[in-house]
PDB file with SEQRES, HELIX, SHEET and CRYST1 records, atoms N, CA, C and O in Angstrom:
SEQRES   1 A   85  UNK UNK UNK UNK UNK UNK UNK UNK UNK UNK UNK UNK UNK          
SEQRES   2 A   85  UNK UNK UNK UNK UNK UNK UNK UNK UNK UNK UNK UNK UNK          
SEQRES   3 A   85  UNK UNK UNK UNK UNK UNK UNK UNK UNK UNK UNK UNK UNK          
SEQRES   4 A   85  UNK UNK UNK UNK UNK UNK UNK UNK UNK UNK UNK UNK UNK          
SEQRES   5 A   85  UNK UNK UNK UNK UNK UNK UNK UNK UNK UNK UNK UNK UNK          
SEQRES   6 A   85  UNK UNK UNK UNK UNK UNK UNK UNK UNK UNK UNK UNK UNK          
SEQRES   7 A   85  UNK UNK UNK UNK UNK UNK UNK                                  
HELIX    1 AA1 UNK A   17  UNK A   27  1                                  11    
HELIX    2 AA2 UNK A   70  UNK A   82  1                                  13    
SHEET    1 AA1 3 UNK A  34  UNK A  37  0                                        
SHEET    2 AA1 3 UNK A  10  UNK A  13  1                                        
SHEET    3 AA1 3 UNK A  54  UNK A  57  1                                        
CRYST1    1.000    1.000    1.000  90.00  90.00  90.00 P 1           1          
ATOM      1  N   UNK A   1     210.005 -83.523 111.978  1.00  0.00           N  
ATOM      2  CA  UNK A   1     209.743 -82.364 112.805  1.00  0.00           C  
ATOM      3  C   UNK A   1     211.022 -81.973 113.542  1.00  0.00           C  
ATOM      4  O   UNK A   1     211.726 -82.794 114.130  1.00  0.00           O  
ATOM      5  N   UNK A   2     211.257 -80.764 113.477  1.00  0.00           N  
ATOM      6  CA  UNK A   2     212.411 -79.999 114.310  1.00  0.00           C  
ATOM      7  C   UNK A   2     212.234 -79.590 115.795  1.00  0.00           C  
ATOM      8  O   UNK A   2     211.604 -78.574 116.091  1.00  0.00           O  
ATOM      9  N   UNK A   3     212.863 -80.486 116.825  1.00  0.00           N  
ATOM     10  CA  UNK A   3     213.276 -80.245 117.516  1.00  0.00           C  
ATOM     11  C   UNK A   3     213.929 -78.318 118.162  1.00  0.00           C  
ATOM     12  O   UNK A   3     214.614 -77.559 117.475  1.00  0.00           O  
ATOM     13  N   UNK A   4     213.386 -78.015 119.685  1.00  0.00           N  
ATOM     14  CA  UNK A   4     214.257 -76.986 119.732  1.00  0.00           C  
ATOM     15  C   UNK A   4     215.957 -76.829 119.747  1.00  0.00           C  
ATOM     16  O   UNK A   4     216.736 -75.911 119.491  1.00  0.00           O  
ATOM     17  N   UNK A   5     216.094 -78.288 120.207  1.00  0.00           N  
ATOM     18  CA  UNK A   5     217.580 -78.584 119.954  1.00  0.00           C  
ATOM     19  C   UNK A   5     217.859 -78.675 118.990  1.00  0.00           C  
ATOM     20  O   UNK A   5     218.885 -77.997 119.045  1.00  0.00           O  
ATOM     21  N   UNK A   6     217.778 -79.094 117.687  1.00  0.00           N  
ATOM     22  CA  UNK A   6     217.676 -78.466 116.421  1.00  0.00           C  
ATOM     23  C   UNK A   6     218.153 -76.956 115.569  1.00  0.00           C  
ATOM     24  O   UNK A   6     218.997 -76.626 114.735  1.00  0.00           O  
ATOM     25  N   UNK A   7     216.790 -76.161 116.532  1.00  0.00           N  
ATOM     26  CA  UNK A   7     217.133 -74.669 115.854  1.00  0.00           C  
ATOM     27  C   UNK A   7     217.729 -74.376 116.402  1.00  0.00           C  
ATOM     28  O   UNK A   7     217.817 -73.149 116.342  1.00  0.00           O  
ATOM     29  N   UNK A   8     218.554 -74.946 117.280  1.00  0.00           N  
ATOM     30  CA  UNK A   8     219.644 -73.713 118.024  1.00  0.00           C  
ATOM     31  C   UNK A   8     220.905 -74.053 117.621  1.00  0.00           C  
ATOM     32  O   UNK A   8     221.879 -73.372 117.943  1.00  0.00           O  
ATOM     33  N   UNK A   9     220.992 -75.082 116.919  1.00  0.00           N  
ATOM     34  CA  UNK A   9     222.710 -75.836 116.848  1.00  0.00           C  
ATOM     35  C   UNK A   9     223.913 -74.911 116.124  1.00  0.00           C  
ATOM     36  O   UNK A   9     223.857 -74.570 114.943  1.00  0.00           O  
ATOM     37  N   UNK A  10     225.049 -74.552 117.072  1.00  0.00           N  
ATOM     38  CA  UNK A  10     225.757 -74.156 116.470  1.00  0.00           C  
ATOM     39  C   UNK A  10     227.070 -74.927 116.482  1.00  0.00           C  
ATOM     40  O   UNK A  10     227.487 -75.600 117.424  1.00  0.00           O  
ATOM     41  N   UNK A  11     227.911 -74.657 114.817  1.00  0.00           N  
ATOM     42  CA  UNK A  11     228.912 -75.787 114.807  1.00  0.00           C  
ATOM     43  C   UNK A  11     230.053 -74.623 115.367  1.00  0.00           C  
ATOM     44  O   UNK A  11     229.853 -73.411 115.296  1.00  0.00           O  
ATOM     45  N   UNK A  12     230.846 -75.029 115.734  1.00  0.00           N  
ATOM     46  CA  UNK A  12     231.937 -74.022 116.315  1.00  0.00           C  
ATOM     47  C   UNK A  12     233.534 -74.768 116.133  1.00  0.00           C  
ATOM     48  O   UNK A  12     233.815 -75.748 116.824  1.00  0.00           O  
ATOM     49  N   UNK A  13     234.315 -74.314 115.347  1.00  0.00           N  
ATOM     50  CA  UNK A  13     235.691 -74.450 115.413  1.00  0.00           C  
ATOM     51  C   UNK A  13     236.686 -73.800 115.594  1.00  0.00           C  
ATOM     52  O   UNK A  13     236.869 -72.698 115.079  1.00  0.00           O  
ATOM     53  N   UNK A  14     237.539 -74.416 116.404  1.00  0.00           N  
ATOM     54  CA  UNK A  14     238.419 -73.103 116.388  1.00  0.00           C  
ATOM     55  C   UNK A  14     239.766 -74.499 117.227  1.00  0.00           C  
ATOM     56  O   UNK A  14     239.359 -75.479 117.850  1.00  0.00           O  
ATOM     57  N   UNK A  15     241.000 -74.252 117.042  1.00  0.00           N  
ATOM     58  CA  UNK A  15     242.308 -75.193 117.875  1.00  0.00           C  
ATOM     59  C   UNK A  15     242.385 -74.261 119.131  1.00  0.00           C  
ATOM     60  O   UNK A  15     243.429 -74.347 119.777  1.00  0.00           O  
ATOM     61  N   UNK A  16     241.787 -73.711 119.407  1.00  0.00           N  
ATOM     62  CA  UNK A  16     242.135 -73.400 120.930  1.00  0.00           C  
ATOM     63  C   UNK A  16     241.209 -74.152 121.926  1.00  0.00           C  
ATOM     64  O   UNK A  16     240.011 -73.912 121.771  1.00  0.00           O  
ATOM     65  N   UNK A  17     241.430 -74.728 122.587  1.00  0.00           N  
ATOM     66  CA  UNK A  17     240.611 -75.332 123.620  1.00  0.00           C  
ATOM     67  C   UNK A  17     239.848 -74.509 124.523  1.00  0.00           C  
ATOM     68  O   UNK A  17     238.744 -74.783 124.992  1.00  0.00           O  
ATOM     69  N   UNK A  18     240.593 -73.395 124.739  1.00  0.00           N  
ATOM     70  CA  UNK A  18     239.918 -72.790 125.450  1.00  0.00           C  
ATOM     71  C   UNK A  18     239.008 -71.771 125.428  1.00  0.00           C  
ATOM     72  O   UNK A  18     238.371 -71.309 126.375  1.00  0.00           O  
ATOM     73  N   UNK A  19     238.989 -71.298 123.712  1.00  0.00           N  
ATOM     74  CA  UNK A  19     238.302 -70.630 123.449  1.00  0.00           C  
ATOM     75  C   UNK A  19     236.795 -71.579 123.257  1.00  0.00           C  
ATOM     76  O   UNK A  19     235.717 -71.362 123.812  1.00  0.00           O  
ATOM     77  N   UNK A  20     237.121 -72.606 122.348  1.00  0.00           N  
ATOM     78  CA  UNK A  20     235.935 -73.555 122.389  1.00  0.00           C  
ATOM     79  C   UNK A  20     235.105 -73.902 123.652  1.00  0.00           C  
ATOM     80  O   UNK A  20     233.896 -74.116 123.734  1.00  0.00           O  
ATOM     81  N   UNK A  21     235.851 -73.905 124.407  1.00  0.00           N  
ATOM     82  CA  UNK A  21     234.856 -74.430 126.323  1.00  0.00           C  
ATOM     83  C   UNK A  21     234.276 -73.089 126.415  1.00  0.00           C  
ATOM     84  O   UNK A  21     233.085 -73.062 126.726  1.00  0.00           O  
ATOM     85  N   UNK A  22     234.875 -71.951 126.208  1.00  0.00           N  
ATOM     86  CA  UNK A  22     234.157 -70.208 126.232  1.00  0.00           C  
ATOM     87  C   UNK A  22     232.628 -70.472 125.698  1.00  0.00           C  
ATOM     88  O   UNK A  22     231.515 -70.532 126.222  1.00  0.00           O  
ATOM     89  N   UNK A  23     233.300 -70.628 124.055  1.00  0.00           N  
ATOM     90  CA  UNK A  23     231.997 -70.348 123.182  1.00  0.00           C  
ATOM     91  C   UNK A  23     230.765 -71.373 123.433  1.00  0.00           C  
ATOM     92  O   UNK A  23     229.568 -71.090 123.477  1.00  0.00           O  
ATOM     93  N   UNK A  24     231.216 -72.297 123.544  1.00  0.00           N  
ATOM     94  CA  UNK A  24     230.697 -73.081 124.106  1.00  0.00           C  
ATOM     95  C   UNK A  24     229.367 -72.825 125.573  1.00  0.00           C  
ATOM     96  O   UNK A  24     228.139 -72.856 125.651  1.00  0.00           O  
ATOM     97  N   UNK A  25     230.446 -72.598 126.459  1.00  0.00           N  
ATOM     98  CA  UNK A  25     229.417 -71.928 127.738  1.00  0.00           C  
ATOM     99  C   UNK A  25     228.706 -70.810 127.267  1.00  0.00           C  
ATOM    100  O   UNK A  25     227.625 -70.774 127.855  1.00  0.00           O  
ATOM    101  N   UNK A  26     228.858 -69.637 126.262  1.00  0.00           N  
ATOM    102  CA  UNK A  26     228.400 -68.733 126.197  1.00  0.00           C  
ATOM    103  C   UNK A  26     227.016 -69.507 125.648  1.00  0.00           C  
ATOM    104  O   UNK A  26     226.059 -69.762 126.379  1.00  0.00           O  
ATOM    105  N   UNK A  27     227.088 -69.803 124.338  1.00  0.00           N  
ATOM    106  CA  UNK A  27     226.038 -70.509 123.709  1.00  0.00           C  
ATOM    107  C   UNK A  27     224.905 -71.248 124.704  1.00  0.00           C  
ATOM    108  O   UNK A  27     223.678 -71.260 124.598  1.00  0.00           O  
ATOM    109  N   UNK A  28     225.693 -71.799 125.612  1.00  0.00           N  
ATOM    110  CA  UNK A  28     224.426 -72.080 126.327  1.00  0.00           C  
ATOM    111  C   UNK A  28     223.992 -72.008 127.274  1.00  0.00           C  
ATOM    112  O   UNK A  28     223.454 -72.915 127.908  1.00  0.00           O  
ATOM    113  N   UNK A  29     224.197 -70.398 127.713  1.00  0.00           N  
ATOM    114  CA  UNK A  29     223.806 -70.245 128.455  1.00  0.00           C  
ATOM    115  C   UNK A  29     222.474 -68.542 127.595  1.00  0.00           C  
ATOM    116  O   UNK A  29     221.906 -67.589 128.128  1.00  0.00           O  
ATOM    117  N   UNK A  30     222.556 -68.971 126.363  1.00  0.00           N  
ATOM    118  CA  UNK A  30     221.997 -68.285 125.484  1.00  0.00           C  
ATOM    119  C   UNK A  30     221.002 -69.311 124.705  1.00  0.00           C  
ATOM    120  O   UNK A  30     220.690 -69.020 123.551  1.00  0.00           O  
ATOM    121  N   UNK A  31     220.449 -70.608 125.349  1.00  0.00           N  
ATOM    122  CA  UNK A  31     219.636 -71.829 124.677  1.00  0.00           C  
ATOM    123  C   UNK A  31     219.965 -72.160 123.501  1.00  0.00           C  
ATOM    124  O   UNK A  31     219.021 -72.358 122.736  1.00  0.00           O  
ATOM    125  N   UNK A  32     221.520 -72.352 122.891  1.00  0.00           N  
ATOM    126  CA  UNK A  32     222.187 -72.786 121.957  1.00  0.00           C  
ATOM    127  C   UNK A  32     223.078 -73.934 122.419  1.00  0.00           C  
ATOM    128  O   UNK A  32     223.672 -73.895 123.497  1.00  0.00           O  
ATOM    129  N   UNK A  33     223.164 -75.145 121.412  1.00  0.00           N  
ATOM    130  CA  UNK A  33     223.612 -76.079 121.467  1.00  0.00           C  
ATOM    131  C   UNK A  33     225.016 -75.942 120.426  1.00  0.00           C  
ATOM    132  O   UNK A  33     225.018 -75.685 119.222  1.00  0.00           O  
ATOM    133  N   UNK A  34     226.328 -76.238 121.440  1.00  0.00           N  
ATOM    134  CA  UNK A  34     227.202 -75.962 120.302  1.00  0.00           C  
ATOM    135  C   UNK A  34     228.158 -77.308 120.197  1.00  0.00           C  
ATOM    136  O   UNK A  34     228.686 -77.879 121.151  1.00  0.00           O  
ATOM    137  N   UNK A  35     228.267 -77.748 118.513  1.00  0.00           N  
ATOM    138  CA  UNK A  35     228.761 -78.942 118.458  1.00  0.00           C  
ATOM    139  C   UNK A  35     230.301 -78.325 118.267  1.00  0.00           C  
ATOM    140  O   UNK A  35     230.565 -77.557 117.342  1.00  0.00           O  
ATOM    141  N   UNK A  36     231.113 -78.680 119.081  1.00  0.00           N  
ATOM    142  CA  UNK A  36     233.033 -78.362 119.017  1.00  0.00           C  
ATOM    143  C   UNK A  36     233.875 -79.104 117.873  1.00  0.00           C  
ATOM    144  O   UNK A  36     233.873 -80.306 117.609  1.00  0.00           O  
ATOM    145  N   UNK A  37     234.480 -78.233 117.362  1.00  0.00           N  
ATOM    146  CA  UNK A  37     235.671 -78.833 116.405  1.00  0.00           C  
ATOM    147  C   UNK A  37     236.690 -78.602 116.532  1.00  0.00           C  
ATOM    148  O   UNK A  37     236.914 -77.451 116.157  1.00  0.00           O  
ATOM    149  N   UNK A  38     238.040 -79.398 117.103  1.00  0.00           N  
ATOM    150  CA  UNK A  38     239.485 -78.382 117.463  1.00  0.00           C  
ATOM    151  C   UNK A  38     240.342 -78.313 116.171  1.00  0.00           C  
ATOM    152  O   UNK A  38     241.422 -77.720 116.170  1.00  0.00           O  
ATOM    153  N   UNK A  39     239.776 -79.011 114.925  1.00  0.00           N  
ATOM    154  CA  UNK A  39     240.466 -78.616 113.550  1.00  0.00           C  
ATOM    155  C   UNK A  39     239.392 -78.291 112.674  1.00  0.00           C  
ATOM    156  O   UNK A  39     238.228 -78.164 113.053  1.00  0.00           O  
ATOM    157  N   UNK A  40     239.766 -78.162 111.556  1.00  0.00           N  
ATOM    158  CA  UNK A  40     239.167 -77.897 110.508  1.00  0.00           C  
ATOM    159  C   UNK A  40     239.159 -79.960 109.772  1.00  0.00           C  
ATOM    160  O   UNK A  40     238.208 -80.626 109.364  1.00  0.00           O  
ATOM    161  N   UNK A  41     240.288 -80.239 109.875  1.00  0.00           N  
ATOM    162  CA  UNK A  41     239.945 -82.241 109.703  1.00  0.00           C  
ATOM    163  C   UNK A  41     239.192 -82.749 110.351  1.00  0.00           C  
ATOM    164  O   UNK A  41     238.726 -83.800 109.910  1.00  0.00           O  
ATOM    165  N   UNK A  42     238.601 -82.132 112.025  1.00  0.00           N  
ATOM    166  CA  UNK A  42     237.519 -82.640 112.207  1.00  0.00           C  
ATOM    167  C   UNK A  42     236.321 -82.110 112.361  1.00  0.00           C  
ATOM    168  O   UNK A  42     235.444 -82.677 113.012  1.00  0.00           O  
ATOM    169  N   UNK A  43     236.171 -81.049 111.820  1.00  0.00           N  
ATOM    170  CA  UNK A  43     234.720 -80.166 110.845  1.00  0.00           C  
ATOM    171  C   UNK A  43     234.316 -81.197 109.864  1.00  0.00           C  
ATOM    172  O   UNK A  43     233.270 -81.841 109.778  1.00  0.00           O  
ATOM    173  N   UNK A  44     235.549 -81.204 109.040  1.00  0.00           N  
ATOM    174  CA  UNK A  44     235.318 -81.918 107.490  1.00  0.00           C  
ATOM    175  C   UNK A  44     234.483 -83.567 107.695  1.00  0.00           C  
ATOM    176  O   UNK A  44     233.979 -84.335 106.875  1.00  0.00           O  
ATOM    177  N   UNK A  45     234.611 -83.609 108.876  1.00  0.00           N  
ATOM    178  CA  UNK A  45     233.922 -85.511 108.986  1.00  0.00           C  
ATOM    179  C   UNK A  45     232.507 -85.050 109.486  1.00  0.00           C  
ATOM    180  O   UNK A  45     231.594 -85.864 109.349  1.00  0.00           O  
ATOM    181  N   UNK A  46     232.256 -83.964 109.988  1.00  0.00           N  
ATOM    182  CA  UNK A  46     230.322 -83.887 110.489  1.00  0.00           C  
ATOM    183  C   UNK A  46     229.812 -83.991 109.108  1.00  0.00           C  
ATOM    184  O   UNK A  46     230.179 -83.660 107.980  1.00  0.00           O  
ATOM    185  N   UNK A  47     228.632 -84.698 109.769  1.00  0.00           N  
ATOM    186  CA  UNK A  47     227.753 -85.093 108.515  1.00  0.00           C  
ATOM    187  C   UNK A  47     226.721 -84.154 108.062  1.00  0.00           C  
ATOM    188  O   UNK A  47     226.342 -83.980 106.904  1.00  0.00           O  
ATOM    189  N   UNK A  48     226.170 -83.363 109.516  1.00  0.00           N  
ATOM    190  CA  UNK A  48     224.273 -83.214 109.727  1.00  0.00           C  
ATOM    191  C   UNK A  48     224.924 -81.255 109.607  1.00  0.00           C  
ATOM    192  O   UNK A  48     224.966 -80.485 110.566  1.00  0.00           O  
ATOM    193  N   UNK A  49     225.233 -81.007 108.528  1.00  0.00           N  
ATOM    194  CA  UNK A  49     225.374 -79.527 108.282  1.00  0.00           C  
ATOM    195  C   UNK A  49     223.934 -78.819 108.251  1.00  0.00           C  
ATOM    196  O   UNK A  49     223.678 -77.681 108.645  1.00  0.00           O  
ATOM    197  N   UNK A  50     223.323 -79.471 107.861  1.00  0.00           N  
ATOM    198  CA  UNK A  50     221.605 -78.708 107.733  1.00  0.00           C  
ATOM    199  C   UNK A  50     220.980 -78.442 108.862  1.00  0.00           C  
ATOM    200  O   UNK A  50     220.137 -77.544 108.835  1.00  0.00           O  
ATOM    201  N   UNK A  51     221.197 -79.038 109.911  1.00  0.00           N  
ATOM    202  CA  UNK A  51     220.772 -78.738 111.132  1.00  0.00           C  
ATOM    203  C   UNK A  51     221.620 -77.717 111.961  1.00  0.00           C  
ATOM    204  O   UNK A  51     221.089 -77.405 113.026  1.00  0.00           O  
ATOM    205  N   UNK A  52     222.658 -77.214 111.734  1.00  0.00           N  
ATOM    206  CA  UNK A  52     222.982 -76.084 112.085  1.00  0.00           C  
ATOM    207  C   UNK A  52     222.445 -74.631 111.574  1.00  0.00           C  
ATOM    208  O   UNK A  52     222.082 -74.393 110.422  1.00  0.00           O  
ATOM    209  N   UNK A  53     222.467 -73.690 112.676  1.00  0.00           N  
ATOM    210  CA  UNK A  53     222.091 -72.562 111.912  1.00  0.00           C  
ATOM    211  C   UNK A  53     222.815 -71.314 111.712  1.00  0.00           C  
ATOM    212  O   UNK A  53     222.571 -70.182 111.293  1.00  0.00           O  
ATOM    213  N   UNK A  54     224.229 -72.255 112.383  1.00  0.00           N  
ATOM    214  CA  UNK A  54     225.687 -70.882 112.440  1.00  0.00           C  
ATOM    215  C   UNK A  54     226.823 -71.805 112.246  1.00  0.00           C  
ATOM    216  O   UNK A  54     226.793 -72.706 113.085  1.00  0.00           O  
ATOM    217  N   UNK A  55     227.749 -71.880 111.477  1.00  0.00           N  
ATOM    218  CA  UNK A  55     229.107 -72.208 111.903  1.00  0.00           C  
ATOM    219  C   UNK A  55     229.552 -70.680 112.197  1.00  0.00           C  
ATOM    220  O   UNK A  55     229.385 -69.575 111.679  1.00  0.00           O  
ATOM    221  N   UNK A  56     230.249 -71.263 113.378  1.00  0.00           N  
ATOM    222  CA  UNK A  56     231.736 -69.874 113.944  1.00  0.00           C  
ATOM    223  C   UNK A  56     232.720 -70.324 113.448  1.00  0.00           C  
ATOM    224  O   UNK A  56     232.673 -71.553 113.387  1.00  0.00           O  
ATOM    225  N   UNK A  57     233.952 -69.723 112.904  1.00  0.00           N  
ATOM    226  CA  UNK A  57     235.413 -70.727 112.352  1.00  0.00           C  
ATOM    227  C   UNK A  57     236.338 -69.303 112.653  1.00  0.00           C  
ATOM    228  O   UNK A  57     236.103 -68.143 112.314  1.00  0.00           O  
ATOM    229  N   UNK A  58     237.208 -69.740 113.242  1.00  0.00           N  
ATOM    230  CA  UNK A  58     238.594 -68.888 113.281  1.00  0.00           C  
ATOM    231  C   UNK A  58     239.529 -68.662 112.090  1.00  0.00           C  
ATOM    232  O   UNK A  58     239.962 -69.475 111.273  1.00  0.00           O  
ATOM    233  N   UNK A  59     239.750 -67.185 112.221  1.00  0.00           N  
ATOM    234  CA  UNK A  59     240.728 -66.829 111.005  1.00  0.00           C  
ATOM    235  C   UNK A  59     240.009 -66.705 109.896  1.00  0.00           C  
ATOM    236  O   UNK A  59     240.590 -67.099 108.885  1.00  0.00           O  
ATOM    237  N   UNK A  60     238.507 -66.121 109.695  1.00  0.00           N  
ATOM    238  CA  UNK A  60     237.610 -65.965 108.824  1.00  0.00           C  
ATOM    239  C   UNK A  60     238.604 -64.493 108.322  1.00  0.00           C  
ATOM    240  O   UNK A  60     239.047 -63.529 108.947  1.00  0.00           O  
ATOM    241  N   UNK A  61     238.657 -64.925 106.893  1.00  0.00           N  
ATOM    242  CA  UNK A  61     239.154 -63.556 105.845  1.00  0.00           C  
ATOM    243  C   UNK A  61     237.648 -62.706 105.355  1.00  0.00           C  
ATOM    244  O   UNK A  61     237.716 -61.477 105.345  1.00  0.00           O  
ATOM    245  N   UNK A  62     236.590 -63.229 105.039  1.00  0.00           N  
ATOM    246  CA  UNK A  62     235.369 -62.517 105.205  1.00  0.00           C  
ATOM    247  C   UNK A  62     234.278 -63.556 104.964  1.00  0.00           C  
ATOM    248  O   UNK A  62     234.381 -64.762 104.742  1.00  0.00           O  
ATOM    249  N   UNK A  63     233.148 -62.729 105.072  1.00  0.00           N  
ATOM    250  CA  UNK A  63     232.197 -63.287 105.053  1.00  0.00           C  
ATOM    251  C   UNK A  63     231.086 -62.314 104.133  1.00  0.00           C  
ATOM    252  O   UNK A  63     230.788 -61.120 104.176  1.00  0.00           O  
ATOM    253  N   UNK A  64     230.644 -63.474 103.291  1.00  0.00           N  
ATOM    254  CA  UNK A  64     229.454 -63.203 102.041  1.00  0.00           C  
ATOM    255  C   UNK A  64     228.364 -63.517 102.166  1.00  0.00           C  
ATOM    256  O   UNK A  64     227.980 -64.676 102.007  1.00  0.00           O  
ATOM    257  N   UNK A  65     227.655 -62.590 102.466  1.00  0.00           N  
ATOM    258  CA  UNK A  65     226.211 -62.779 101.879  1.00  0.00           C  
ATOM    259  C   UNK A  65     225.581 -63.061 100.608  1.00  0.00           C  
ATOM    260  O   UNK A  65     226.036 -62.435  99.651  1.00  0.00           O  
ATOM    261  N   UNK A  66     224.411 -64.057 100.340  1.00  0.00           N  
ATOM    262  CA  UNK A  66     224.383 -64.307  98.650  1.00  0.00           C  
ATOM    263  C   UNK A  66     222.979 -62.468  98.880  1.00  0.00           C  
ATOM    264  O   UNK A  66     222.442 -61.940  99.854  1.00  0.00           O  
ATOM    265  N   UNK A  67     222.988 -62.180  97.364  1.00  0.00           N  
ATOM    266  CA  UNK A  67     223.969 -61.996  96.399  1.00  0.00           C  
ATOM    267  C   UNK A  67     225.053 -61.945  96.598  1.00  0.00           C  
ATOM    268  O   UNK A  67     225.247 -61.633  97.773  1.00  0.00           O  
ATOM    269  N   UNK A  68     225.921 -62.088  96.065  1.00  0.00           N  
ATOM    270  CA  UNK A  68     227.503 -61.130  96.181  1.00  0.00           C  
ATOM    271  C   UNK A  68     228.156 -61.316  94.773  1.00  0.00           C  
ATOM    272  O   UNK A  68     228.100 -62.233  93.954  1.00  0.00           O  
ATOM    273  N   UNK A  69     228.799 -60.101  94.791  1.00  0.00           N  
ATOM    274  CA  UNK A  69     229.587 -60.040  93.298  1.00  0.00           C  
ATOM    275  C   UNK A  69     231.040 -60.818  93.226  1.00  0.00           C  
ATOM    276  O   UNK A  69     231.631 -61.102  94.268  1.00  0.00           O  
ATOM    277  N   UNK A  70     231.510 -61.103  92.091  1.00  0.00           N  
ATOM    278  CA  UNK A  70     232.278 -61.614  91.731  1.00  0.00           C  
ATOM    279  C   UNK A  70     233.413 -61.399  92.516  1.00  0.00           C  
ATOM    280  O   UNK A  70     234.105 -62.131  93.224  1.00  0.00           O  
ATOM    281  N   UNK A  71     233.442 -59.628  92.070  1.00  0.00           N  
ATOM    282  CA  UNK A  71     235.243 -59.539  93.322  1.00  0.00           C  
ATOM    283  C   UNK A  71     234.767 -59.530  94.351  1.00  0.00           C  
ATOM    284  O   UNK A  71     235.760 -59.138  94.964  1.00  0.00           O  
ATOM    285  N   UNK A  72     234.004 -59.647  95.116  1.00  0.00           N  
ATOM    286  CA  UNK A  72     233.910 -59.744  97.029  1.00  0.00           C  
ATOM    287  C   UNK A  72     234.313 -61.254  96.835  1.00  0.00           C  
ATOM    288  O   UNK A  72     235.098 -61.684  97.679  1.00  0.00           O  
ATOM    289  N   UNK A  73     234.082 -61.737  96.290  1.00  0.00           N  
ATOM    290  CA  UNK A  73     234.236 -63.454  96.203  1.00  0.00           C  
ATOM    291  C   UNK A  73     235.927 -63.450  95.780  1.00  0.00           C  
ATOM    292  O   UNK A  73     236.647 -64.042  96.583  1.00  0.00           O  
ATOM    293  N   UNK A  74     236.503 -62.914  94.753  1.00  0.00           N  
ATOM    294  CA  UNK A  74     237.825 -63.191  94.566  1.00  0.00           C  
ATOM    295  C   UNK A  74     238.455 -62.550  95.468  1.00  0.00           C  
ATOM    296  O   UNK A  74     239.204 -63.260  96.139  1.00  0.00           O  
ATOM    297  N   UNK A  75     238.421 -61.202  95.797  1.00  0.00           N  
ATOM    298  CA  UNK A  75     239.649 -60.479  96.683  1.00  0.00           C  
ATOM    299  C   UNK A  75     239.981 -60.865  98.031  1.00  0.00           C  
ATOM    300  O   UNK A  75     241.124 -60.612  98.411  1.00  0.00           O  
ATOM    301  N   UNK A  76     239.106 -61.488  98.891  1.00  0.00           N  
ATOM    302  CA  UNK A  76     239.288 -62.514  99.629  1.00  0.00           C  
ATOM    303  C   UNK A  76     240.273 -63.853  99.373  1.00  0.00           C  
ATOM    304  O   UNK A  76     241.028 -64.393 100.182  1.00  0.00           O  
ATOM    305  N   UNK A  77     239.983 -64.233  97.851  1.00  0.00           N  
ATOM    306  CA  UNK A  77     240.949 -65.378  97.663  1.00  0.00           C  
ATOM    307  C   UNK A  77     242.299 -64.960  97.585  1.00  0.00           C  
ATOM    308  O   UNK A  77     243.266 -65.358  98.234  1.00  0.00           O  
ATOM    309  N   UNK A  78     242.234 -64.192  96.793  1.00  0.00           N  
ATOM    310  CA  UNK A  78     243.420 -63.620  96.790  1.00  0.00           C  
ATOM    311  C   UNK A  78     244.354 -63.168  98.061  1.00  0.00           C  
ATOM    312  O   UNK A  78     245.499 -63.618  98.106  1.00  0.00           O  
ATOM    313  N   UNK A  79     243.970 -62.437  98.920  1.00  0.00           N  
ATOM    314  CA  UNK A  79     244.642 -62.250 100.162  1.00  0.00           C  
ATOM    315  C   UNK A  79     244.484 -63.630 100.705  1.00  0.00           C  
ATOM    316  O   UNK A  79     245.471 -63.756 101.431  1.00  0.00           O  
ATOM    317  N   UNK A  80     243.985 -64.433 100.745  1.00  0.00           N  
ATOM    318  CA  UNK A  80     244.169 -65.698 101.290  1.00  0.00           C  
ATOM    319  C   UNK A  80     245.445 -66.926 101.005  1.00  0.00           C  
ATOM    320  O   UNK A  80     246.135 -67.680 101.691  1.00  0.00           O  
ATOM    321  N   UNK A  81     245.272 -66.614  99.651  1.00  0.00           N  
ATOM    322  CA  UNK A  81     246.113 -67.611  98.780  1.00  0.00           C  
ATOM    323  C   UNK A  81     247.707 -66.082  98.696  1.00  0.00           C  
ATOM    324  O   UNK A  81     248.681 -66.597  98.146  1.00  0.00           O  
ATOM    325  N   UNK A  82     247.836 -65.415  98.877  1.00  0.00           N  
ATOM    326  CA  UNK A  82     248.999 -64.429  98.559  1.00  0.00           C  
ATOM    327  C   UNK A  82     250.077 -64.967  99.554  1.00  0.00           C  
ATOM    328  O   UNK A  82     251.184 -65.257  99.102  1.00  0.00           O  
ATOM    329  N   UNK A  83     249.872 -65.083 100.587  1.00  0.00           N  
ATOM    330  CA  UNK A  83     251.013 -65.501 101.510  1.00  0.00           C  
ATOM    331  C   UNK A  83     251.536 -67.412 101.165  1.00  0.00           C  
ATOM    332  O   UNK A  83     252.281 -68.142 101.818  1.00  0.00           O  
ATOM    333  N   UNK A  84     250.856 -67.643 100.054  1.00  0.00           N  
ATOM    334  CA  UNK A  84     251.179 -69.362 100.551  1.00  0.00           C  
ATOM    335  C   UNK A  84     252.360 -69.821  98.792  1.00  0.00           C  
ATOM    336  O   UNK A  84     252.953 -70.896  98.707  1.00  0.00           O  
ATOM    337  N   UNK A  85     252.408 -68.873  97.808  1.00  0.00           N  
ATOM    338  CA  UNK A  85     253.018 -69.332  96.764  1.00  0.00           C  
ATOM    339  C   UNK A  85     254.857 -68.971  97.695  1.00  0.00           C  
ATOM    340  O   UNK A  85     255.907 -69.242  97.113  1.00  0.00           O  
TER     341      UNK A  85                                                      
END                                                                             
């Protein structure tokens, strides 16, 4: 059984500290529980992804809804991966 602490969990990352203590207070003062990440190396170690019902992440190039077609899925990669060869 799910807990209301449960449906509210949001994972939140971002290296600014201070934006995280923000989002953070905002969330709950909106009956959301927000678990903090100051990297993306320590996103990658949470275990309990199913019990969230939002990640926030900084420096999002976009965001997909399923369906989605093929190029909404590549042209994103592409501007992503263009600055790094």
């Amino acid at each position: 059984m799910l807990c209301l602490q449960d449906q509210n969990l949001v994972l939140v990352v971002d290296d600014d500290p201070g934006m995280l203590k923000g989002i953070q207070r905002l969330l709950r003062q909106h009956a959301y529980e927000a678990i903090p990440f100051s990297s993306a190396q320590a996103f990658k170690t949470h275990i309990d992804f199913e019990k969230a019902v939002c990640v926030i992440l900084a420096g999002c190039i976009a965001f997909l809804e399923k369906p989605f077609s093929a190029q909404s899925l590549i042209e994103p990669l592409k501007k992503a991966t263009a600055g790094r060869s």
